[in-house]
C-alpha positions as CSV (number, residue, x, y, z in Angstrom):
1,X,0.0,0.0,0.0
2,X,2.8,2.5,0.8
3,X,4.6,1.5,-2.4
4,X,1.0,2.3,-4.0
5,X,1.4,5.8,-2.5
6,X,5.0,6.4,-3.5
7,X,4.3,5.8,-6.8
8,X,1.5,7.9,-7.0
9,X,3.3,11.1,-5.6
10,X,6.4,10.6,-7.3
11,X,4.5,10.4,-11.1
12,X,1.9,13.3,-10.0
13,X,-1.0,11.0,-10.7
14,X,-2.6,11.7,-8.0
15,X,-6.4,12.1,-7.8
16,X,-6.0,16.0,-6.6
17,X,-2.8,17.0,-8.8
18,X,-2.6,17.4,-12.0
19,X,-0.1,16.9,-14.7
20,X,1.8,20.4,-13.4
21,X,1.6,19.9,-9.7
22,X,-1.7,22.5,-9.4
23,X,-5.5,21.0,-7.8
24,X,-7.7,19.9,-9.6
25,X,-10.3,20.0,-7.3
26,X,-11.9,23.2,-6.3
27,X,-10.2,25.5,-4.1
28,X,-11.7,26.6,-0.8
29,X,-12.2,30.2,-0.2
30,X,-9.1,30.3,2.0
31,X,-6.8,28.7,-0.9
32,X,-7.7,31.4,-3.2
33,X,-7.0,34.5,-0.4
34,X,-3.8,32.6,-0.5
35,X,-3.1,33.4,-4.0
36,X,-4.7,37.0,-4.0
37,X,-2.4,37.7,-1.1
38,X,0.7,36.4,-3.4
39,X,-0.1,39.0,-5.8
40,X,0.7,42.8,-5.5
41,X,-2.9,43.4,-7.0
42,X,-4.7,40.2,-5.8
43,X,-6.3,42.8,-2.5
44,X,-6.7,45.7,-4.5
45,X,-8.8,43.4,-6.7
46,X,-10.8,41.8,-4.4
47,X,-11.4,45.2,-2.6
48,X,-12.6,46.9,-6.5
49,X,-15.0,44.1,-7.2
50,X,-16.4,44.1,-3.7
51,X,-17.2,47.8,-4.4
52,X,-18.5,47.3,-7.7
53,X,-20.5,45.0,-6.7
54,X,-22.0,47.3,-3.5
55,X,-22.5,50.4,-5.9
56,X,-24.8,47.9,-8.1
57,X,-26.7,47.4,-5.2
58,X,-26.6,51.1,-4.1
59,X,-27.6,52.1,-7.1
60,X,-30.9,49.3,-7.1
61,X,-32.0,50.5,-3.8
62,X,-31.9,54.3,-5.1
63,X,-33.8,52.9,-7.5
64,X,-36.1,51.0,-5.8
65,X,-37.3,53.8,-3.6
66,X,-38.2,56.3,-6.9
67,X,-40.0,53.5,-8.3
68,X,-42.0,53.5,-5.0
69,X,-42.5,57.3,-5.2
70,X,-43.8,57.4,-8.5
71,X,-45.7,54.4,-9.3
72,X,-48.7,53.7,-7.6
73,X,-48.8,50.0,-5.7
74,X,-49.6,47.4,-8.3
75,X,-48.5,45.2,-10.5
76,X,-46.1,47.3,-12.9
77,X,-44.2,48.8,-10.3
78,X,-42.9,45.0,-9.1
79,X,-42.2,44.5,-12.4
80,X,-39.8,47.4,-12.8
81,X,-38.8,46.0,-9.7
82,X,-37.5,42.8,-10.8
83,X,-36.4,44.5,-14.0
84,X,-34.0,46.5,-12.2
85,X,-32.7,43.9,-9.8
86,X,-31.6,42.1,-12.7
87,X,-28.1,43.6,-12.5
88,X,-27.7,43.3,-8.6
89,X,-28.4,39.9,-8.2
90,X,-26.1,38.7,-11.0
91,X,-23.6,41.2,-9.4
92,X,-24.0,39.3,-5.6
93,X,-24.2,35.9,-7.0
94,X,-21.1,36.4,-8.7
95,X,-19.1,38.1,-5.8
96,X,-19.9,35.4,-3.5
97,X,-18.6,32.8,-6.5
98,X,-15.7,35.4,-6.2
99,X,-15.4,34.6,-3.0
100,X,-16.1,31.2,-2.3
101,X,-15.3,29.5,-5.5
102,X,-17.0,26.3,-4.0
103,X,-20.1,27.9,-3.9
104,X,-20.0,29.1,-7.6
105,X,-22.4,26.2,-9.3
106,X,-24.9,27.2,-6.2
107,X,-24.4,31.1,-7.2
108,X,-25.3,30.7,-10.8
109,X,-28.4,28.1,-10.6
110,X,-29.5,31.0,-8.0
111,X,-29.0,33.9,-10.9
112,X,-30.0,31.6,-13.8
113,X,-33.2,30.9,-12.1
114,X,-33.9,34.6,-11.7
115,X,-33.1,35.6,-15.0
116,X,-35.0,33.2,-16.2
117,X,-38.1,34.4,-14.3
118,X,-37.1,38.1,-15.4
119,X,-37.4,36.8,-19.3
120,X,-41.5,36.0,-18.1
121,X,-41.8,39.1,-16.3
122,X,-41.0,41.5,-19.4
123,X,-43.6,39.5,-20.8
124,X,-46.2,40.3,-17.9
125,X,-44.8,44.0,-18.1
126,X,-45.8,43.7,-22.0
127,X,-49.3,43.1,-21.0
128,X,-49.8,45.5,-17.7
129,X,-48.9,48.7,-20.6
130,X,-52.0,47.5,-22.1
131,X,-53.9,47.3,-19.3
132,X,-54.5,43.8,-19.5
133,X,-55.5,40.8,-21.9
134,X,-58.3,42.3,-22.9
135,X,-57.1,45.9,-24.2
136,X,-53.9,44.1,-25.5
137,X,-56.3,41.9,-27.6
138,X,-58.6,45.0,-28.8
139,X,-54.8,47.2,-29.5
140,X,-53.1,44.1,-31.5
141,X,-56.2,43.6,-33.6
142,X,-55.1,43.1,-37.2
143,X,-51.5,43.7,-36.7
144,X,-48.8,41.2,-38.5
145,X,-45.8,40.9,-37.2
146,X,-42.9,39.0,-39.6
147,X,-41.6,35.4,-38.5
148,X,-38.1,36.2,-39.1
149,X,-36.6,37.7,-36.1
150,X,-33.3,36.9,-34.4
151,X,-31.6,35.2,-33.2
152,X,-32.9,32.0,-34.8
153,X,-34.7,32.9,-38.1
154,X,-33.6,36.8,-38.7
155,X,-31.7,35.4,-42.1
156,X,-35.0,33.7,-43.3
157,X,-36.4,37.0,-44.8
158,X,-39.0,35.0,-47.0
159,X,-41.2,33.7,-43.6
160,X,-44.5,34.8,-43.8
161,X,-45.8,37.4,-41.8
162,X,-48.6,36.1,-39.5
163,X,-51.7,38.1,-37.7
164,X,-50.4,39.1,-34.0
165,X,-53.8,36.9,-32.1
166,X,-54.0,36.0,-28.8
167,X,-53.5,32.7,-29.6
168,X,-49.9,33.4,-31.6
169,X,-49.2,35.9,-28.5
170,X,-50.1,33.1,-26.2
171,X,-47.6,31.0,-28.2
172,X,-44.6,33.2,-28.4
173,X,-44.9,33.5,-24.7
174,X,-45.1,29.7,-23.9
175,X,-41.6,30.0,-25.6
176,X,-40.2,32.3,-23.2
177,X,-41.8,30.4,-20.6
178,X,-40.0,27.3,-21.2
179,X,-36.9,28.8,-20.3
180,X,-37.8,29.4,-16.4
181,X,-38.0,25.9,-16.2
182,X,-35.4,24.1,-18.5
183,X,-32.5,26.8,-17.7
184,X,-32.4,26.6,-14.0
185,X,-33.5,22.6,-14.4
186,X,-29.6,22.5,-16.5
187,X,-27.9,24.5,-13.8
188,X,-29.6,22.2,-11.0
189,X,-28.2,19.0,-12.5
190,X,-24.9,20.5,-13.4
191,X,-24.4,21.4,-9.4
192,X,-25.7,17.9,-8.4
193,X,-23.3,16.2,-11.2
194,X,-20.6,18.3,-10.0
195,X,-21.0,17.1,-6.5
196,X,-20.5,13.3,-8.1
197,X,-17.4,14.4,-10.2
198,X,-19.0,14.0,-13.3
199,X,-19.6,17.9,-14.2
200,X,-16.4,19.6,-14.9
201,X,-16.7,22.9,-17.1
202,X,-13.5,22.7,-18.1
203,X,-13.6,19.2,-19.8
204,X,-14.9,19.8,-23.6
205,X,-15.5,16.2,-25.1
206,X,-18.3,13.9,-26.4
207,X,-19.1,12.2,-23.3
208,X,-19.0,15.6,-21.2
209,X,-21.9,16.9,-19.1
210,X,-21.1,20.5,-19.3
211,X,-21.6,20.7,-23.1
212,X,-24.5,18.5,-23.2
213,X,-26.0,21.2,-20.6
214,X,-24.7,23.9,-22.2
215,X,-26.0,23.1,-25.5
216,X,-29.3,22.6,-23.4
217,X,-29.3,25.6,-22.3
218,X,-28.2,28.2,-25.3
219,X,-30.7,26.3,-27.3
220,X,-33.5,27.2,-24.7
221,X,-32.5,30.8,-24.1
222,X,-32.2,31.4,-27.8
223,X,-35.9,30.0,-28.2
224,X,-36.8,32.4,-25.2
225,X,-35.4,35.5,-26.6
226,X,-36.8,34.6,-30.3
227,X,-40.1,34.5,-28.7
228,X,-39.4,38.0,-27.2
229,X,-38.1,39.4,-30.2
230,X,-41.5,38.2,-32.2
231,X,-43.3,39.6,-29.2
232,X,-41.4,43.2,-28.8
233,X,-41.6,43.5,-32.8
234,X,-45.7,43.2,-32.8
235,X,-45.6,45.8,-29.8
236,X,-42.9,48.2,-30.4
237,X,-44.7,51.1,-32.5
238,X,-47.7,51.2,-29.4
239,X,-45.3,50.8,-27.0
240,X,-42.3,52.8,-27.6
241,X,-43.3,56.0,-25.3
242,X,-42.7,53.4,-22.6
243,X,-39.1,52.4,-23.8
244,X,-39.5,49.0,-24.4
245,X,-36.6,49.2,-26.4
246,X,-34.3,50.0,-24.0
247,X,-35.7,47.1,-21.1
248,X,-36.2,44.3,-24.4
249,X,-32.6,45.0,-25.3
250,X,-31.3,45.0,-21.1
251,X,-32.4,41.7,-20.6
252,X,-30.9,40.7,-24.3
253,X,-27.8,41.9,-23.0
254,X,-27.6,40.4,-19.8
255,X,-28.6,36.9,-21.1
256,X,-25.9,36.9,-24.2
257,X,-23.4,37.9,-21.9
258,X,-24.0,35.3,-19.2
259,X,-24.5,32.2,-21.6
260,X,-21.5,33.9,-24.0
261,X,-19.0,34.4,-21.8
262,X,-19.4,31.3,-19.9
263,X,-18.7,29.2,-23.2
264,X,-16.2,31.1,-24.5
265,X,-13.8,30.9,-21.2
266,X,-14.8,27.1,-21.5
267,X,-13.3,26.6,-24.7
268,X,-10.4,28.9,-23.3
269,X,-9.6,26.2,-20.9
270,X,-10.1,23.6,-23.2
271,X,-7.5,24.9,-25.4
272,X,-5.1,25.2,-22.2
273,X,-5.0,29.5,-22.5
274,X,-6.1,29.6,-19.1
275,X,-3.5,27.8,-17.7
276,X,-2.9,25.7,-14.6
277,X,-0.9,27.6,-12.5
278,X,-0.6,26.8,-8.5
279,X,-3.0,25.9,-6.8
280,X,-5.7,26.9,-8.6
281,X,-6.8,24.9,-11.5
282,X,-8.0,26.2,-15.1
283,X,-11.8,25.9,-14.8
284,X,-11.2,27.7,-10.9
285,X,-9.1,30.6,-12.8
286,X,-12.0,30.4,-15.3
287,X,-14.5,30.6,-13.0
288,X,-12.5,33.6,-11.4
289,X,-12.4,35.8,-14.6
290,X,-16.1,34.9,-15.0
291,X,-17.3,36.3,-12.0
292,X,-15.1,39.7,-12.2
293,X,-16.3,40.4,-15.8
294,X,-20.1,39.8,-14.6
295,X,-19.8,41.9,-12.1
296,X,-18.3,44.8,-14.2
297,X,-20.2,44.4,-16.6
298,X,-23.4,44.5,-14.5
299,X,-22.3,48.0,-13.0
300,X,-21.6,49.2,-16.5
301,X,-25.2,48.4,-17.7
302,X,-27.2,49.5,-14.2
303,X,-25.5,52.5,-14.2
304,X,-26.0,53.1,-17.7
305,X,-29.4,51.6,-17.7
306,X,-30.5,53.9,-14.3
307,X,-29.3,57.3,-16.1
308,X,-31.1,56.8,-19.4
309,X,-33.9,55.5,-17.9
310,X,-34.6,58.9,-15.2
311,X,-33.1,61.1,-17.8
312,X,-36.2,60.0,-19.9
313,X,-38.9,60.2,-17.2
314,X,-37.8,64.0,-16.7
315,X,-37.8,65.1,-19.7
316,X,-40.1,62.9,-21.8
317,X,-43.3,65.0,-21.8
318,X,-45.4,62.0,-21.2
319,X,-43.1,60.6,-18.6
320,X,-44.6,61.3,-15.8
321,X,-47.7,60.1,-16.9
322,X,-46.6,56.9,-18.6
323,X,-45.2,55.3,-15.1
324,X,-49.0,54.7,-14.4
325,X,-50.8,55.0,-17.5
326,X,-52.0,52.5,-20.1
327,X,-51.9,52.6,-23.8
328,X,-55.6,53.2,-24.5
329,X,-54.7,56.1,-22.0
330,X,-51.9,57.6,-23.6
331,X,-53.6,57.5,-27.0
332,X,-56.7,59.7,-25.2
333,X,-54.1,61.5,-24.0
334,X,-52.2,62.1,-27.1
335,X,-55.3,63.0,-29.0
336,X,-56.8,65.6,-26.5
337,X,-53.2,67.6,-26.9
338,X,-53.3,67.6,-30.7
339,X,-56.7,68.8,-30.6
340,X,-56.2,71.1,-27.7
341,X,-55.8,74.5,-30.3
342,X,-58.8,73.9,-31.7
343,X,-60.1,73.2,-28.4
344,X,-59.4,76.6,-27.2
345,X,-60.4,77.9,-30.4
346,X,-63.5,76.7,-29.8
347,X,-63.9,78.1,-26.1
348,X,-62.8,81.4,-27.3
349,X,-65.3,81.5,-29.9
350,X,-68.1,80.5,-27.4
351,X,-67.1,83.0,-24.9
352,X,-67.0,86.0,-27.4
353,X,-70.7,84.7,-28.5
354,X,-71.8,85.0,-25.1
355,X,-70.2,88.0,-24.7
356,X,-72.2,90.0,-28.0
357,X,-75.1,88.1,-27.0
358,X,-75.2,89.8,-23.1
């Protein structure tokens, strides 16, 4: 048995080295203050991401409390809600994967499953600017909306355009449903594989969980945000006072960016440019640039995102109607001020007529 063991530490094929001396299993959160200690920047980074990631949630909670000021209680002010907590949970998931790489798997099924939900919720939002199924229904009557939208079908121009029913819309919006289940379902398994030994993001071969659940994955977020796209192309021109363009293309954003990035440092490790270095592994390094891009990139685009977004409720002329208002009532509304001359036109004339007649 001791020969056994001799062996095995004198050829490095041990079950928690690897071929260059490094872990292959994943480092505890102690382990990788090691290494940030080791490094002249390693603190400095660790301090610069911890801040990043409170200013995302600073900037939520400032949010949060206009949102409460000027949107009456109901249902689209907890949908802006959850709209704009978007970038603050992915930002706290992925600090305390910064953190404790261990709990990384546990962080993501915990974002995945919220974006997923957020995907739903524009949807809902979609429907609340109406005022409900009913107006949507009356609004979308005899509107046709083209088949060929991306990602999936935007180079088939020659799909037929189709008449924007309830029953299409119900459609489009059982396709972005489907991704609140199957996308936090993949993540679920991935964490419960990974506990076994069989899930390892930074093996890429035939017989490999990750890309099976990967593949899973894209393949049902691309559905999700083809169903959106269809939806957000039938709804734009009656919906643009509210930016929809600006929230459809948010949550676009976020969800290339999280299924993108992750890939792309996969293949990274596969192809050995994140290397192996002490005692953190390729898919923990991986996992370590991951979690600093998300959360600077999540900053970025709340910060961005907040400052359009006010800027346009200032000095939109409908804005500070629109945070309550449907779209049957901002078409009353629009139509009473272009007629409003001739409204006063009309007063004036009465009064004077009055006037010669006392």
């Amino acid at each position: 048995m001791a020969e056994y063991v001799d062996a095995n530490l004198t050829t490095g094929d041990n079950s928690s080295t690897g071929s260059r001396g490094c872990s292959v299993d994943v480092s505890s959160a102690r382990e990788e203050m090691e290494v940030l200690r080791s490094v002249g920047w390693g603190i400095a980074l660790l301090v610069t991401m911890t801040a990043l990631s409170c200013a995302t949630v600073g900037m939520f909670l400032h949010s949060w409390v206009r949102i409460r000021r000027q949107v009456p209680y109901g249902n689209r002010r907890i949908f802006l809600v959850r709209l704009f907590a978007l970038f603050p949970v992915f930002s706290v998931t992925s600090l305390a994967g910064f953190y404790v790489p261990r709990a990384s798997l546990i962080a993501n099924w915990g974002s995945s499953l919220y974006l997923s939900a957020t995907l739903y919720t524009f949807v809902l939002l979609i429907v609340d600017y109406y005022g409900g199924v009913g107006p949507m229904e009356d609004h979308l009557d005899g509107i046709k909306v083209s088949l060929s939208a991306p990602p999936l079908t935007c180079c088939c121009p020659c799909l037929p355009k189709i008449s924007f029913t309830m029953t299409n819309f119900h459609r489009m919006r059982m396709l972005v449903l489907q991704t609140a289940y199957i996308r936090p379902l993949c993540v679920f398994l991935g964490a419960v594989l990974w506990a076994d030994g069989i899930y390892k993001p930074s093996i890429i071969e035939a017989d490999s969980a990750f890309v099976y659940l990967s593949v899973i994955t894209l393949v049902s977020s691309l559905v999700a945000v083809y169903g959106l796209s269809v939806i957000y192309n039938a709804t734009y021109n009656q919906l643009q006072h509210f930016m929809i363009s600006v929230k459809f293309v948010t949550i676009k954003c976020v969800l290339i960016i999280t299924n993108g990035q992750n890939l792309v440092i996969a293949m990274l490790i596969a192809k050995d440019v994140i290397p192996c270095v002490g005692p953190l592994d390729s898919a923990a390094r991986g996992a370590f640039l991951y979690n600093m891009l998300v959360i600077f990139e999540m900053f970025l685009m709340n910060f961005f995102f907040k400052i359009y977004y006010w800027r346009w409720m200032v000095k939109h002329e409908y804005g500070h109607r629109f945070v309550s208002a449907s779209v049957g009532e901002i078409t009353d509304i629009k139509n009473f001020e272009a007629n409003a001359p001739m409204n006063v036109m009309n007063e004036r004339i009465n009064g004077s007529l009055s006037n010669v007649s006392k």
